[in-house]
ZADO-1210 file (C-alpha; in nm, 4 decimals, padded with zeros to 6 digits):
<atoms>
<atom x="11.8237" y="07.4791" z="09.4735" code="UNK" pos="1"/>
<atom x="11.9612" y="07.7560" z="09.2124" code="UNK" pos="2"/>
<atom x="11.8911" y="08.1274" z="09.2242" code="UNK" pos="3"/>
<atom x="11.9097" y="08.3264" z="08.9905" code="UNK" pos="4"/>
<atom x="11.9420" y="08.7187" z="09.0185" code="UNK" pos="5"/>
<atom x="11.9877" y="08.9169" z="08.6826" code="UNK" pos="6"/>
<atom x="11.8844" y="09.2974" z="08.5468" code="UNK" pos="7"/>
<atom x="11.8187" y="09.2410" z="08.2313" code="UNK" pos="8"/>
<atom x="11.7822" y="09.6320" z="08.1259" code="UNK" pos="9"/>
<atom x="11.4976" y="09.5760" z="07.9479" code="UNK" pos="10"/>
<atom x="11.6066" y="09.3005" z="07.6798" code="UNK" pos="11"/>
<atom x="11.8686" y="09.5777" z="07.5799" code="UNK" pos="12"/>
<atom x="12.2243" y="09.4720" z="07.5295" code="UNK" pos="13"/>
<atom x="12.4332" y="09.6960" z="07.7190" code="UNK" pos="14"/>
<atom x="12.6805" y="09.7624" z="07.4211" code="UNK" pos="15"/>
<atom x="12.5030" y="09.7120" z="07.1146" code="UNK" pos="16"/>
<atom x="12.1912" y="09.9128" z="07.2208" code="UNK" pos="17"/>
<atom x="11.9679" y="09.6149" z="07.0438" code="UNK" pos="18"/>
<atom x="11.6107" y="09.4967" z="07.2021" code="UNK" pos="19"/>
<atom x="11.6836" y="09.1673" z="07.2017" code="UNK" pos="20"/>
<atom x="11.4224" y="08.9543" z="07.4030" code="UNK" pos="21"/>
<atom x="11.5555" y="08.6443" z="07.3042" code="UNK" pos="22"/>
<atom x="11.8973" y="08.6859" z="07.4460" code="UNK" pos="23"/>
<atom x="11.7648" y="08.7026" z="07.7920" code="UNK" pos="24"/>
<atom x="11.5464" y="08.3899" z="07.7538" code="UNK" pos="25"/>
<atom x="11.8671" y="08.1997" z="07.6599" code="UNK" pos="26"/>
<atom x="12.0891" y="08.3512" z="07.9851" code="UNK" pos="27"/>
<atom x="11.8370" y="08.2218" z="08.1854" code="UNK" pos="28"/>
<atom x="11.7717" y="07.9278" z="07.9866" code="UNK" pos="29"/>
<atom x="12.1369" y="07.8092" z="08.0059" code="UNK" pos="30"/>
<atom x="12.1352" y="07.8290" z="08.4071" code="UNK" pos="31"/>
<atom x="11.7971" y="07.5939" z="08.4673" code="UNK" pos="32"/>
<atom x="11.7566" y="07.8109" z="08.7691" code="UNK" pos="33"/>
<atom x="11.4526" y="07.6915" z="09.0352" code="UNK" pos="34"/>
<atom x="11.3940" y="08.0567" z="09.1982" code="UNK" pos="35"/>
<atom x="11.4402" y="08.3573" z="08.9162" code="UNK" pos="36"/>
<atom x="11.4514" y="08.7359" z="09.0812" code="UNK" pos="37"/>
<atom x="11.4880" y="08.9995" z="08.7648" code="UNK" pos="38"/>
<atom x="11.4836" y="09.3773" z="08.7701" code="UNK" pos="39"/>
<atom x="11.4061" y="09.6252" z="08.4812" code="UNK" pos="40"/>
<atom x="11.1614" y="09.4179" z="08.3336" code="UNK" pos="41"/>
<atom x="10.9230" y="09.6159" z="08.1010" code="UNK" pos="42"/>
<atom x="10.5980" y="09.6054" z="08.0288" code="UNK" pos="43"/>
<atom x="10.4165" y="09.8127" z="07.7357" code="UNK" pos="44"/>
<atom x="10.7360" y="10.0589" z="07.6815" code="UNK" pos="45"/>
<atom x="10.8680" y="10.1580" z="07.3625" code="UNK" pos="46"/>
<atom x="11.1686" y="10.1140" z="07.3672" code="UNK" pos="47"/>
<atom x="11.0595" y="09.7542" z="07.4155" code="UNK" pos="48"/>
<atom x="10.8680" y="09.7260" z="07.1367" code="UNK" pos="49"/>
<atom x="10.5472" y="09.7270" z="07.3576" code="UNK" pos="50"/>
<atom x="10.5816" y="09.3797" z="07.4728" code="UNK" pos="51"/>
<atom x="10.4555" y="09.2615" z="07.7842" code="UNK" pos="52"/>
<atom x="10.7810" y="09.0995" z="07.8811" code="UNK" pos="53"/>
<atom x="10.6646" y="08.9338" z="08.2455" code="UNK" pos="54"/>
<atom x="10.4095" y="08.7603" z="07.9970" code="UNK" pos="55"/>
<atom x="10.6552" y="08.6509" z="07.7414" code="UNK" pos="56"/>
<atom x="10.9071" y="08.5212" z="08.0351" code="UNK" pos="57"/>
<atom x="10.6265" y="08.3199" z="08.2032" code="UNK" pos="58"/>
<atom x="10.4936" y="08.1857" z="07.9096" code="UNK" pos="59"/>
<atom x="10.8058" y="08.0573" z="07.8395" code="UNK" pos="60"/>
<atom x="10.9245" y="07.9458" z="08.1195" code="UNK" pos="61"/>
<atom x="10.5767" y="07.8225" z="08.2304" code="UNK" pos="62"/>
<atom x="10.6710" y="07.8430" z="08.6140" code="UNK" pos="63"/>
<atom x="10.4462" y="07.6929" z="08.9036" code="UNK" pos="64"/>
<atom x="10.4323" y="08.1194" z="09.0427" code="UNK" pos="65"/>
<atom x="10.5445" y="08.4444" z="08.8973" code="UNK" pos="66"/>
<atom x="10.4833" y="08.7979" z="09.0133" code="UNK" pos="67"/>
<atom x="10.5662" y="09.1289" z="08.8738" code="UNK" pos="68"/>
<atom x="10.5926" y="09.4779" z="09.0269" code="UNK" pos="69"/>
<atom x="10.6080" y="09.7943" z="08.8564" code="UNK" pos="70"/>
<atom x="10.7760" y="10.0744" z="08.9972" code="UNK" pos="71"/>
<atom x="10.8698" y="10.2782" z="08.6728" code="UNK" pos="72"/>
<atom x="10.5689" y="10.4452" z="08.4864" code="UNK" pos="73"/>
<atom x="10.5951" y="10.6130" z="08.1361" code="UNK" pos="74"/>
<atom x="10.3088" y="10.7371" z="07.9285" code="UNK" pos="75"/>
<atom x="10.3483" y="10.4159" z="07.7620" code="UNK" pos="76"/>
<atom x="10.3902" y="10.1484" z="07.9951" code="UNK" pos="77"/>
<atom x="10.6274" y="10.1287" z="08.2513" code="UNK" pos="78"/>
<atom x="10.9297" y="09.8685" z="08.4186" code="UNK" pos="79"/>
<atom x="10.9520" y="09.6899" z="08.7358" code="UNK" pos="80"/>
<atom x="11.0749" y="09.3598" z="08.9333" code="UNK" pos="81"/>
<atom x="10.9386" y="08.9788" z="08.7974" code="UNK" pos="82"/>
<atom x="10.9876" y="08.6869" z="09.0473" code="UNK" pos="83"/>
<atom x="10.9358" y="08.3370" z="08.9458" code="UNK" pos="84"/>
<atom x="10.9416" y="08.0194" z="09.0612" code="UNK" pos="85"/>
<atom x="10.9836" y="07.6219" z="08.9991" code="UNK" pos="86"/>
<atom x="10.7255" y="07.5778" z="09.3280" code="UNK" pos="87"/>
<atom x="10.4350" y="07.7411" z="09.4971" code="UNK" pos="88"/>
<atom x="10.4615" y="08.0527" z="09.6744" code="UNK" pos="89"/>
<atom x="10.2679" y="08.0428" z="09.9711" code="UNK" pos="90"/>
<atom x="10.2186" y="08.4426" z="10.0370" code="UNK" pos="91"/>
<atom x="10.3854" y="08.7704" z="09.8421" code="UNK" pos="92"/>
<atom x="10.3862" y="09.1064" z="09.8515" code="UNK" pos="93"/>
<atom x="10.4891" y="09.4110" z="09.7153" code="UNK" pos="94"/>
<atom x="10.6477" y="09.7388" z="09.9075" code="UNK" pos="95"/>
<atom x="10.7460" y="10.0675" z="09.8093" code="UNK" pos="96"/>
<atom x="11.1052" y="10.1968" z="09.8688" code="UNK" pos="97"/>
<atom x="11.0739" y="10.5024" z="09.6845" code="UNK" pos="98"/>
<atom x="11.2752" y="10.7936" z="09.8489" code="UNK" pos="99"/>
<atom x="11.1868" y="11.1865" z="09.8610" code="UNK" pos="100"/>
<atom x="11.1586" y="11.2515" z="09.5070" code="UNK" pos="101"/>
<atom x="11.3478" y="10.9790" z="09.3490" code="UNK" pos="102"/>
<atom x="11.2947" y="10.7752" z="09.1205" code="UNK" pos="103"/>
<atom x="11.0500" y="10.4945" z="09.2485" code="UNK" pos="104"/>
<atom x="11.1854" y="10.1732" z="09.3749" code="UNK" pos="105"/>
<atom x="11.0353" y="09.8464" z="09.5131" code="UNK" pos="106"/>
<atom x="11.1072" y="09.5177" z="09.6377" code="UNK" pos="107"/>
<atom x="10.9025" y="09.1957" z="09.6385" code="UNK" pos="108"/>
<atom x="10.8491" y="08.9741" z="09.9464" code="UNK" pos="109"/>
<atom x="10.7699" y="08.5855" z="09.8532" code="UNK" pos="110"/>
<atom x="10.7682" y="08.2578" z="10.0720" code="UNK" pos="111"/>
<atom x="10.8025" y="07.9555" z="09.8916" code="UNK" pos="112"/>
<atom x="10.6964" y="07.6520" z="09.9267" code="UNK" pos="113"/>
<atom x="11.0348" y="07.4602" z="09.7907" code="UNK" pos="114"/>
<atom x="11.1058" y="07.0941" z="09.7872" code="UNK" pos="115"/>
<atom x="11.3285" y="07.1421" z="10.0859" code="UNK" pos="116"/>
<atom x="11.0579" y="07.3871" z="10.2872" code="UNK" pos="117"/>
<atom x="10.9780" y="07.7021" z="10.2883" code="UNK" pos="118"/>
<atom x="11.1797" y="08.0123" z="10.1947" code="UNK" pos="119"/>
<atom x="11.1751" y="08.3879" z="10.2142" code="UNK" pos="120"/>
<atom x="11.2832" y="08.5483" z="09.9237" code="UNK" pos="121"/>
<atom x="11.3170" y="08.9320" z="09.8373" code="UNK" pos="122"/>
<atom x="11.3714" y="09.0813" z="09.5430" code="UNK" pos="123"/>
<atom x="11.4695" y="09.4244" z="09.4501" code="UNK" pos="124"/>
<atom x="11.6477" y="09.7216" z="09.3137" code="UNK" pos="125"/>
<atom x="11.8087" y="09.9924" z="09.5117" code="UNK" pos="126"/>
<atom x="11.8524" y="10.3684" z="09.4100" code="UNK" pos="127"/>
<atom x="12.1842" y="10.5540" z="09.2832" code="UNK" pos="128"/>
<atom x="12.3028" y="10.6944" z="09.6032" code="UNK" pos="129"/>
<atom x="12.4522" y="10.6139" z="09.9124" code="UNK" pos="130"/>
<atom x="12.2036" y="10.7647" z="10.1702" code="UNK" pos="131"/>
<atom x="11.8576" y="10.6676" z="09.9270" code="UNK" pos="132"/>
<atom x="11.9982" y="10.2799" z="09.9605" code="UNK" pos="133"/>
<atom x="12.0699" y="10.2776" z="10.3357" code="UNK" pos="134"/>
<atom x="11.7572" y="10.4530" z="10.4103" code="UNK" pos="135"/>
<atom x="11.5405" y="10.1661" z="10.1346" code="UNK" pos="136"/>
<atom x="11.7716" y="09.8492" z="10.2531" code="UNK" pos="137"/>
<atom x="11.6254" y="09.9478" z="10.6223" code="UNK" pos="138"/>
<atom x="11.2756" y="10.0320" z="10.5358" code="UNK" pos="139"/>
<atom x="11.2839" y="09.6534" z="10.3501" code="UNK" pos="140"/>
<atom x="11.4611" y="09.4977" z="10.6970" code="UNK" pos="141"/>
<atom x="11.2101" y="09.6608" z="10.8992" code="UNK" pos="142"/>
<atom x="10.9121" y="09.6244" z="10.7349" code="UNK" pos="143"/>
<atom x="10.6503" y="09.4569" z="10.8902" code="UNK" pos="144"/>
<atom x="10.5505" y="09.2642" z="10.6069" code="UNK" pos="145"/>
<atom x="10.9748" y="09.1207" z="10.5567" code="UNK" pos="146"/>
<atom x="10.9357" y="09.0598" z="10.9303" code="UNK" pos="147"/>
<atom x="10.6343" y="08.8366" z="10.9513" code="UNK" pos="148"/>
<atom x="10.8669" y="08.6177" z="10.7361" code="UNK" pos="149"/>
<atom x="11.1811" y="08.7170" z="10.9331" code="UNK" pos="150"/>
<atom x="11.2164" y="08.3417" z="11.0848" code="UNK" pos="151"/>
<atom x="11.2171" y="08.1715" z="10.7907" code="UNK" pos="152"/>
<atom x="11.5382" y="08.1052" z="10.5544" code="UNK" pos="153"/>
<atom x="11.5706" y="08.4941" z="10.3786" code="UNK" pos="154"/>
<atom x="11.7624" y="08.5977" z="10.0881" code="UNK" pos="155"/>
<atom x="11.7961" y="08.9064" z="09.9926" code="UNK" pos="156"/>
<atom x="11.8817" y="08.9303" z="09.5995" code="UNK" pos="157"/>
<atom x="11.8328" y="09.2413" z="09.3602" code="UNK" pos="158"/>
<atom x="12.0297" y="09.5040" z="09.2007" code="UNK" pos="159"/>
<atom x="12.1646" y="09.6691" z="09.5426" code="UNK" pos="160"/>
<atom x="12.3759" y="09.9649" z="09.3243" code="UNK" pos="161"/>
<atom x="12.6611" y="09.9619" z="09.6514" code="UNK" pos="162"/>
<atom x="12.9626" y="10.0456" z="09.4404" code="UNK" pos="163"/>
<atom x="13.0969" y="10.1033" z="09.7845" code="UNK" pos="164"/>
<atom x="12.9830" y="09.7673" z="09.9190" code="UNK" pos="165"/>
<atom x="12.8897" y="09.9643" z="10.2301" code="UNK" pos="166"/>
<atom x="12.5410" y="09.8213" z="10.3088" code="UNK" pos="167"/>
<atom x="12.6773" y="09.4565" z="10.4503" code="UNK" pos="168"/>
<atom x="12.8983" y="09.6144" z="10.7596" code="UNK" pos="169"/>
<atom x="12.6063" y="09.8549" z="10.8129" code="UNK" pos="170"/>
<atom x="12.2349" y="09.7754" z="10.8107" code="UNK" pos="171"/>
<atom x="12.2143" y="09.4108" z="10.6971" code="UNK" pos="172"/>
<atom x="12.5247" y="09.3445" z="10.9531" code="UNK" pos="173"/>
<atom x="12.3080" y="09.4245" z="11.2298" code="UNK" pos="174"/>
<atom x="12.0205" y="09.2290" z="11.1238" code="UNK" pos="175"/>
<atom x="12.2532" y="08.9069" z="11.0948" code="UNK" pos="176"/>
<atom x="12.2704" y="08.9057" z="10.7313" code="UNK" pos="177"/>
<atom x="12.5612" y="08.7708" z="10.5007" code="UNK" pos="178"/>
<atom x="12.6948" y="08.8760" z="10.2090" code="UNK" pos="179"/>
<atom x="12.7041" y="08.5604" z="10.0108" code="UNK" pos="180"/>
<atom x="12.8450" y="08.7104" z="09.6810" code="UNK" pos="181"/>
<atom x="13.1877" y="08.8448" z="09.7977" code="UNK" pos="182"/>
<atom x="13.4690" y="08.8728" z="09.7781" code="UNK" pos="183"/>
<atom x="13.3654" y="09.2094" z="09.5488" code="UNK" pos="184"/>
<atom x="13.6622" y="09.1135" z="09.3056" code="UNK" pos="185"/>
<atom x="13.5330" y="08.7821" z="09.2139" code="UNK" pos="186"/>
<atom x="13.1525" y="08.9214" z="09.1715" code="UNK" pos="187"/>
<atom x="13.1959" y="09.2226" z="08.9327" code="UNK" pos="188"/>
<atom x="12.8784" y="09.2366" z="08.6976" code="UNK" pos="189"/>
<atom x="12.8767" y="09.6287" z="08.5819" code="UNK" pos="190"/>
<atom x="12.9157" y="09.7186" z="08.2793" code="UNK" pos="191"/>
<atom x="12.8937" y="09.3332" z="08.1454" code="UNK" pos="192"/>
<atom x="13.1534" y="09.4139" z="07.8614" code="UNK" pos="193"/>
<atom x="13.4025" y="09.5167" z="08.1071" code="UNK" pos="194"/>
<atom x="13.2263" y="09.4643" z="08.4468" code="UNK" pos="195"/>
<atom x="13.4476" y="09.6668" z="08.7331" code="UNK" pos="196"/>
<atom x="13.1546" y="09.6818" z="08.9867" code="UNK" pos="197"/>
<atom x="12.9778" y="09.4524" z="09.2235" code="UNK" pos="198"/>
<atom x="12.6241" y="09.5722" z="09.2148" code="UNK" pos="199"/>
<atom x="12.4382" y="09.2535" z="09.1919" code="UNK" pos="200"/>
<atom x="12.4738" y="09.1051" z="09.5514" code="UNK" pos="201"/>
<atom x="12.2579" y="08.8273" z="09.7561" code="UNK" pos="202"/>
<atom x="12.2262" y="08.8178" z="10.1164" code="UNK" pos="203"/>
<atom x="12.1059" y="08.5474" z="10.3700" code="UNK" pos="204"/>
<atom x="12.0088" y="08.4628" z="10.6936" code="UNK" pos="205"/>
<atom x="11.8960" y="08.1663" z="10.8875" code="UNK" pos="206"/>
<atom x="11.9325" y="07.7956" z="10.8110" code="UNK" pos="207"/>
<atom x="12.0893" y="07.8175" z="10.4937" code="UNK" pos="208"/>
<atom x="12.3988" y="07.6284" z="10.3398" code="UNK" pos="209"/>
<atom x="12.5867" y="07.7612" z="10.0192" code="UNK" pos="210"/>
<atom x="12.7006" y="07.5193" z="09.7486" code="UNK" pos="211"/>
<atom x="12.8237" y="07.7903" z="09.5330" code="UNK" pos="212"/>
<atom x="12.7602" y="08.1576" z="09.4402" code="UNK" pos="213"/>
<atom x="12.9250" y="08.2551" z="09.1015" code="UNK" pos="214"/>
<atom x="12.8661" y="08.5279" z="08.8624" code="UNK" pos="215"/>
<atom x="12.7805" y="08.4245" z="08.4487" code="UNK" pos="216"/>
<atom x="13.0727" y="08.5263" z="08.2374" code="UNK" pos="217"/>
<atom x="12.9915" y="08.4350" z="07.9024" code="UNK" pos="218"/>
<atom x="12.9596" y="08.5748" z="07.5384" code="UNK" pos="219"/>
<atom x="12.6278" y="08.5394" z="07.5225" code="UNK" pos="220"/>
<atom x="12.5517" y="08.7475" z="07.8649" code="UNK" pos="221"/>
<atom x="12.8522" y="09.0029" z="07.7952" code="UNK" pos="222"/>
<atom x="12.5862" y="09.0691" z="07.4932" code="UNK" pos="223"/>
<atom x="12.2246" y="09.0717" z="07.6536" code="UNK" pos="224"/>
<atom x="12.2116" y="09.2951" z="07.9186" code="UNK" pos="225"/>
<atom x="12.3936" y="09.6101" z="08.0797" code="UNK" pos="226"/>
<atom x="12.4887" y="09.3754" z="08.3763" code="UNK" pos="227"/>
<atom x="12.5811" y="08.9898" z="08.4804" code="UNK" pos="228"/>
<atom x="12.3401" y="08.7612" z="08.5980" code="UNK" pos="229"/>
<atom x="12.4711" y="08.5385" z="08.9731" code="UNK" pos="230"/>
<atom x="12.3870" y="08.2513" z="09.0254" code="UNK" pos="231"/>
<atom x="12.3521" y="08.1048" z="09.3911" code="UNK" pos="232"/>
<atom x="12.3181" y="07.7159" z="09.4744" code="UNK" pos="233"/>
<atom x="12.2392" y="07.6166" z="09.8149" code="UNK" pos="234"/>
<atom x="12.0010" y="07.4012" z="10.0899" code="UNK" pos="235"/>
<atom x="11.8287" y="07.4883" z="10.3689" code="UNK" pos="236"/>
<atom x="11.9486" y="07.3005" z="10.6741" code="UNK" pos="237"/>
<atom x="11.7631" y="07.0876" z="10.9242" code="UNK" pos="238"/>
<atom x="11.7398" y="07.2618" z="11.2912" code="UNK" pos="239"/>
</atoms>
């Protein structure tokens, strides 16, 4: 099976500044991934030419689910998290990790129904400092809702924002998570152009085997985005 995690800012290219819907299509095109977690996908915003891009993705695409949370809100539309899928998902839902007065964050919760059985996915995108990410990447750990799920196969994949790479030894450490996308060196995806931080990361826990994790260096995604998609391969495991 092939995840794919990628913040696609919007359809904006991170240097050239150009909506470019397209672009993204292609990255994820070119990776035929089965399970597809995105962050800062827009719906209805300006900047974005008004388009509704969770519809223009899934009509595309044409997956078996999809699901789309908004967390940003504008006076014209608004941006959010999208999370597709080759197979059924069996339950999902949405949960708020907005902190204080920050800006509003969210993850998604699915279980799908894969070829190999059933998964727990989450997808999401952390705030800008230290002490808002602890406090959201515990509220997501602890939530009754990513507990129900909690003995099923989990990932954990989203824009985390840990320049510091400090949430593995802390939080997701003690709830027997792994950090499948280090070391940091070799999965640098901010700024794309010139990427010098690891802020896309996936986690897991339970039965779970890694083929290969690997972040998408190419022209085409050094133009289409502010950040580098990863891509994970991997099985669950008989017990």
């Amino acid at each position: 099976m092939r995840l794919f995690c990628y913040n696609m800012h919007k359809g904006i290219g991170g240097r050239d500044r150009r909506y470019r819907m397209q672009r993204i299509i292609d990255v994820i095109e070119s990776q035929n991934p089965d399970l597809v977690c995105l962050q800062e996908v827009a719906r209805g915003t300006r900047r974005s030419r008004f388009d509704d891009q969770p519809r223009v993705l899934t009509e595309y695409f044409r997956p078996e689910s999809s699901h789309f949370q908004t967390n940003v809100r504008y006076r014209y539309g608004g941006y959010g998290n999208l999370i597709f899928s080759r197979w059924p998902v069996l339950e999902h839902h949405d949960i708020s990790l907005r902190f204080a007065d920050r800006k509003p964050r969210g993850a998604q919760l699915v279980v799908v129904e894969s070829h190999e059985g059933p998964v727990h996915i989450a997808n999401t995108h952390l705030g800008l400092s230290d002490r808002e990410r602890q406090w959201q990447i515990a509220r997501l750990v602890q939530h009754r809702l990513f507990e129900r799920s909690g003995h099923l196969p989990t990932l954990i994949a989203g824009d985390l924002n840990d320049w510091r790479n400090s949430l593995a030894p802390r939080i997701l450490k003690q709830h027997d998570f792994y950090l499948v996308t280090h070391p940091a060196s070799r999965f640098r995806t901010f700024p794309a152009w010139m990427p010098v931080g690891a802020l896309d990361k996936v986690f897991l826990r339970g039965a779970i085997r890694i083929r290969r994790a690997k972040v998408i260096r190419t022209a085409r995604t050094r133009r289409a985005s502010d950040h580098l998609p990863v891509v994970v391969d991997f099985h669950l495991i008989d017990t």
